[in-house]
N, C-alpha and C positions, 0 to 999 in steps of 0.2 A: 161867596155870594157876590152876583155882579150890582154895579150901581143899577138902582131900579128894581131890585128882586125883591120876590115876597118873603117876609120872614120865614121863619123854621117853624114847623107846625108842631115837632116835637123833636124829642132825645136825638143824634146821630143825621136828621136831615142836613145840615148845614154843619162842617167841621172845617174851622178856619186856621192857621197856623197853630194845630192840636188841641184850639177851643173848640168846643161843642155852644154853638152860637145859641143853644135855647135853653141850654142850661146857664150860659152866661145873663142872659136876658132875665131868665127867671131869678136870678139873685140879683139884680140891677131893682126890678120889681120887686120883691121881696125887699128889700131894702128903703123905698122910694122917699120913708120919709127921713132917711139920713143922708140925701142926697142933697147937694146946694142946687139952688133954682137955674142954675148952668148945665149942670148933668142933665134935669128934669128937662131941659128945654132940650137939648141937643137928643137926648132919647124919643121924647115926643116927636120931633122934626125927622125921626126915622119910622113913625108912624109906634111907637110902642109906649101902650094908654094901660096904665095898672090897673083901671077898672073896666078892661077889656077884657072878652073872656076870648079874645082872639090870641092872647098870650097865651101859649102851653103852660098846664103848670108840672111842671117836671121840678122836683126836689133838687135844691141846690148842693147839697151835701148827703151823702150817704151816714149811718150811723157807723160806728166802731164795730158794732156787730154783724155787720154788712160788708162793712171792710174785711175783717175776718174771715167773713167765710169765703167772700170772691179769693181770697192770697189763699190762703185752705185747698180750695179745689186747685188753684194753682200746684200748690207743693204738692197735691195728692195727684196732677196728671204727669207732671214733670217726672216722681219719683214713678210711675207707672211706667212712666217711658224707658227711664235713662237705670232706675234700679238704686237709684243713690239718692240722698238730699245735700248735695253740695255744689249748687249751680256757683258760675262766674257771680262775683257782687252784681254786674251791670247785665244778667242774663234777663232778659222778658219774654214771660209765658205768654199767649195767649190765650184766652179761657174766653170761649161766648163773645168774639169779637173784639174781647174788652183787652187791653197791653195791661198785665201783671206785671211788676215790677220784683221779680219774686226776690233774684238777688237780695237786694237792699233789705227788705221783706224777714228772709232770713237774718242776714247780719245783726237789722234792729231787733229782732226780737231774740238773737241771742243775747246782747248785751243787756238787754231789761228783763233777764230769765226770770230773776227772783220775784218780778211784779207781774206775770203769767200766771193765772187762774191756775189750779192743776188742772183742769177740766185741758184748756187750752194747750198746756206741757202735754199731757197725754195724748191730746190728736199729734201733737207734730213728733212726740216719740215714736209710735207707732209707725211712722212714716221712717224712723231711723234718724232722725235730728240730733247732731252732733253740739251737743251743748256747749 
């Protein structure tokens, strides 16, 4: 965003060294009252009013179940591709625009096999998940 730009009207307008600028704002916002009157002021003086409805409101966080399914359809396009589930740790899917981090993804969720839902173990077995 150059000096003098209008904010982001929502999700993906504005991505600045891999922040999403309106999701950053909308947690800035969402937050406002555990902000010190420093932040509050220096956010205002960029033109951004919490009880503006010129603020997008785009969710600051996704839930766990949502995390899930986006890494999900990752492991399920990857293993469509390549025929295996055993990317590089640092390999990223892209799924819907969005960078899957699938590696990692995998790794973590083998080490915390025993606290995976079965429901959960059974989607990524079926994909052939090497436990």
């Amino acid at each position: 965003m150059q000096a003098g730009g209008a904010l982001p009207a929502g999700p993906g307008d504005v991505v600045a060294q891999d922040e999403d600028l309106a999701v950053w704002i909308a947690g800035q916002v969402a937050g406002w009252d555990r902000l010190v009157p420093a932040q509050r002021y220096l956010l205002e003086s960029l033109g951004i009013d919490p009880d503006s409805e010129s603020v997008a409101a785009v969710s600051a966080r996704r839930s766990q179940d949502d995390r899930w399914a986006a890494n999900l359809a990752a492991a399920r396009q990857f293993h469509a591709r390549e025929g295996h589930l055993q990317p590089a740790r640092k390999h990223i899917e892209i799924v819907g625009g969005e960078e899957i981090k699938l590696g990692a993804f995998l790794d973590n969720t083998r080490r915390r096999a025993g606290k995976q839902s079965a429901e959960r173990r059974a989607d990524l077995d079926a994909l052939g998940m090497r436990w």
